[in-house]
N, C-alpha and C positions, 0 to 999 in steps of 0.2 A: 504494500500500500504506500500510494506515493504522500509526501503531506498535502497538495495542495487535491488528491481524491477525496470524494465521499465514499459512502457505504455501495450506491447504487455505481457506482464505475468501478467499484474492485470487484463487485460480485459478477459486473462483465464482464472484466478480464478475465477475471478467475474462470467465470464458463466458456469464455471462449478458448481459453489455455487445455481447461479439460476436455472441450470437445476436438480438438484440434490431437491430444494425446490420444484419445481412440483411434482419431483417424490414422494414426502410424502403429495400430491395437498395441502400446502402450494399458496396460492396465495396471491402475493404480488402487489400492484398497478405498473402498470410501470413508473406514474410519480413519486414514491418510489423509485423504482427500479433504475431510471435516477439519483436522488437526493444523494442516497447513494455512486455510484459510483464518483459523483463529489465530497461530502465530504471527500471521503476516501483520497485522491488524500494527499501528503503529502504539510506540510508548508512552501516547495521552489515551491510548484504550485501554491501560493496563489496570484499573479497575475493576471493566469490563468483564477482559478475559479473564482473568481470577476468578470473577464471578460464576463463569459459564463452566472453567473447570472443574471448580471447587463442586458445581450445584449439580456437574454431570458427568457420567465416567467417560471419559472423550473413548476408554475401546468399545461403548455401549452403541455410541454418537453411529447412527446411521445417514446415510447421503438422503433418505428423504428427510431428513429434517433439517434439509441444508435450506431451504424455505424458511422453515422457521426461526432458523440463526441470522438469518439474513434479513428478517421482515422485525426479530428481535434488536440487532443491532442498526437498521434504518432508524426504530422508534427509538433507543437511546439516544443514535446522533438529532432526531429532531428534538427530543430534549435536552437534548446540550445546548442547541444552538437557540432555543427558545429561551433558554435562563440565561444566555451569553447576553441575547438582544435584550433580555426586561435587565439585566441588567446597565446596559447602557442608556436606557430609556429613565432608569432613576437617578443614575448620574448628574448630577446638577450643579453648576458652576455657578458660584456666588461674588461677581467682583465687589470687591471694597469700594468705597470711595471717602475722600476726606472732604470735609467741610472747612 
């Protein structure tokens, strides 16, 4: 994951990486498959993926629930970026002035 990607542009490289590996029948495990994609993830997601480890046995982690890792980590980043913007929407600059 690059820093200036979202969630929705790695998960299309990522499938496009994956289907392109079949195409050469490259087969990769999809508890791999799963594993890779959460590492990739950069080191402002590291809460994240802790979470995701911790809350699941990544050799359980099946590739249909690469959907919902993915539909999981969109709705984290639009709450990130929702509390980023209310954050700067309360920000409020107070100049002085002298009399």
């Amino acid at each position: 994951m690059d820093s200036e990607e979202n969630i929705e542009i790695m998960s299309d490289w990522f499938s496009t990486i994956v289907n392109e590996l079949k195409g050469f029948v490259e087969v990769i495990s999809e508890n791999k498959l799963l594993r890779k994609l959460i590492y990739s993830l950069l080191e402002s997601w590291k809460s994240k993926k802790t979470m995701i480890i911790e809350a699941k046995s990544l050799k359980t982690l099946k590739l249909n629930n690469l959907e919902k890792l993915i539909g999981s980590l969109l709705t984290h980043e639009m709450i990130s970026k929702g509390k980023k913007e209310e954050n700067k929407e309360n920000n409020v600059v107070l100049k002085s002035s002298s009399y």
